[in-house]
C-alpha positions as CSV (number, residue, x, y, z in Angstrom):
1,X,4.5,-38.2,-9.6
2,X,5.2,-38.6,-5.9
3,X,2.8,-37.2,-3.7
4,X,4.5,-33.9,-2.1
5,X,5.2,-34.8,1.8
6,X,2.6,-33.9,4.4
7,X,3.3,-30.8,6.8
8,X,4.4,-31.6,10.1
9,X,1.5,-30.8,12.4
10,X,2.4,-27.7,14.6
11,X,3.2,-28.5,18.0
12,X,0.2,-28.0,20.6
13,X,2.2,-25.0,22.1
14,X,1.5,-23.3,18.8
15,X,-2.2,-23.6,18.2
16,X,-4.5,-20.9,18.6
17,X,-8.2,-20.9,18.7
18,X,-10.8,-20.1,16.2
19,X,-11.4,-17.0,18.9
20,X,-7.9,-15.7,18.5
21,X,-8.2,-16.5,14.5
22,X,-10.9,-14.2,14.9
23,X,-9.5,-11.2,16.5
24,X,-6.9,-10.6,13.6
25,X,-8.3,-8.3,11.0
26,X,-7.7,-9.1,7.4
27,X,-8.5,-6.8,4.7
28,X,-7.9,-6.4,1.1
29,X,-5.6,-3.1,0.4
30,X,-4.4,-1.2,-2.9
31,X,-0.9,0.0,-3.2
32,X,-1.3,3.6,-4.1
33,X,2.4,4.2,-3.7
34,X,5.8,2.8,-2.9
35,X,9.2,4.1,-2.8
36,X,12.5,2.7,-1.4
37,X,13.5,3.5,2.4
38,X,16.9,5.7,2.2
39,X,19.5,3.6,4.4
40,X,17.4,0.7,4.1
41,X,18.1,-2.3,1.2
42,X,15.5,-4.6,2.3
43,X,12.6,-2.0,3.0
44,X,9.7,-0.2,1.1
45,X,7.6,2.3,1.8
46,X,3.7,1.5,0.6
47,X,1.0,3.7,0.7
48,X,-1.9,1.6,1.0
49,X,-5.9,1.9,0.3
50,X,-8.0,0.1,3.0
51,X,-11.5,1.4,2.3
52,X,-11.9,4.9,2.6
53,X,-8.4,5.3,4.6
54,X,-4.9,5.5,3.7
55,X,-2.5,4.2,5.4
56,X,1.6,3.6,5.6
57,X,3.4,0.4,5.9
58,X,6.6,-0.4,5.7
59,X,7.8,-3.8,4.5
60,X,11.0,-5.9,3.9
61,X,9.8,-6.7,0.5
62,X,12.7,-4.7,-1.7
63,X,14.7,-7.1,-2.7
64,X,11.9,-9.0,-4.8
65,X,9.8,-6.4,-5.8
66,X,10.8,-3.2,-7.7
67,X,8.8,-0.4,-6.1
68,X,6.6,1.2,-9.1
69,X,5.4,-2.9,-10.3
70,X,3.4,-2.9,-6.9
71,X,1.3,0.3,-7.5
72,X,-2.3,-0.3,-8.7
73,X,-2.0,-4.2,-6.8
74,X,-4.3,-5.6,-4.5
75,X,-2.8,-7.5,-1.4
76,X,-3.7,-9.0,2.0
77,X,-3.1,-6.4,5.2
78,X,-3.3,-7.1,8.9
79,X,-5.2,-4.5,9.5
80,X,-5.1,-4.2,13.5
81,X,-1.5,-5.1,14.2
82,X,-0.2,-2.3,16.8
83,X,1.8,0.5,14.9
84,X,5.6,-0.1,15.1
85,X,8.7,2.5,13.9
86,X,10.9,1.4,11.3
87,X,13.4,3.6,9.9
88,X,11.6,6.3,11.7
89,X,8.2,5.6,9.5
90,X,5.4,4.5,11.4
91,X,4.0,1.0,10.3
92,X,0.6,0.9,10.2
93,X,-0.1,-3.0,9.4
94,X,1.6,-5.9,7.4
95,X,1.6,-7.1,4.3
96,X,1.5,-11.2,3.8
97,X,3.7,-12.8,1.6
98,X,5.1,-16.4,1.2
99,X,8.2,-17.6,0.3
100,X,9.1,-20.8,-1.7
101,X,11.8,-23.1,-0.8
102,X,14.3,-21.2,-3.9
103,X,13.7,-17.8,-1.7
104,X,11.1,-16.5,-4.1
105,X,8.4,-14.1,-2.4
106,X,5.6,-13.5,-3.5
107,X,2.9,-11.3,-1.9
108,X,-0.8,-13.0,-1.0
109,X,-4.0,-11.4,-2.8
110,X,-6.7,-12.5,-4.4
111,X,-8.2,-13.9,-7.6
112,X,-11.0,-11.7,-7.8
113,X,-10.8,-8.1,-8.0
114,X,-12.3,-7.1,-4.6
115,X,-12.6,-3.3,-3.5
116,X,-10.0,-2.4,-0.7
117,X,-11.1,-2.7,2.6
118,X,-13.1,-5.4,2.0
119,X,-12.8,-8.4,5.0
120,X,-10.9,-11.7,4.8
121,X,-12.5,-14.0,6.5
């Protein structure tokens, strides 16, 4: 098979340090909840576990994921991103996902079954 083609380097403009790497906090959350945003087809509402705190987030995740298959799953949260209103719902961090090139979406965890809260590093 044809080796897949190499990534095209980021431009320097785009780089960031290992010290900026290091400021975002990662940390493995449970979906204890989820519902659909009235008004809103591309947005869910999560209750997350992160430790011993709960927290909200909103995400644009609805049109791939129905909202009760995400409850009991364990996914990647920025953890320190500053709080932003969406819908009226405060957003208290974001959930990664990656998208193929056929517009699939799925949301990044992790192979072992790590307590929430726990630091990705």
């Amino acid at each position: 098979a044809p080796a897949a083609p190499a990534a095209a380097p980021a431009p320097a403009e785009n780089l960031i340090s290992i010290d900026d790497f290091a400021r975002i906090d990662l940390r493995v959350a449970e979906v204890l909840a989820a519902e659909a945003v009235a008004k809103a087809d591309k947005l869910l509402k999560l209750t997350v576990k992160l430790g011993d705190e709960t927290r909200t987030v909103v995400s644009g995740i609805r049109q791939w994921f129905e909202p009760e298959a995400l409850i009991g799953r364990k996914v990647i949260l920025v953890a320190n991103l500053k709080p932003a209103k969406l819908r009226g719902i405060e957003s208290q961090g974001m959930i990664l996902a990656a998208e193929d090139d056929q517009g699939n979406l799925d949301l990044i965890g992790t192979g072992l079954d790590l307590p929430s809260g726990t630091r990705v590093r």
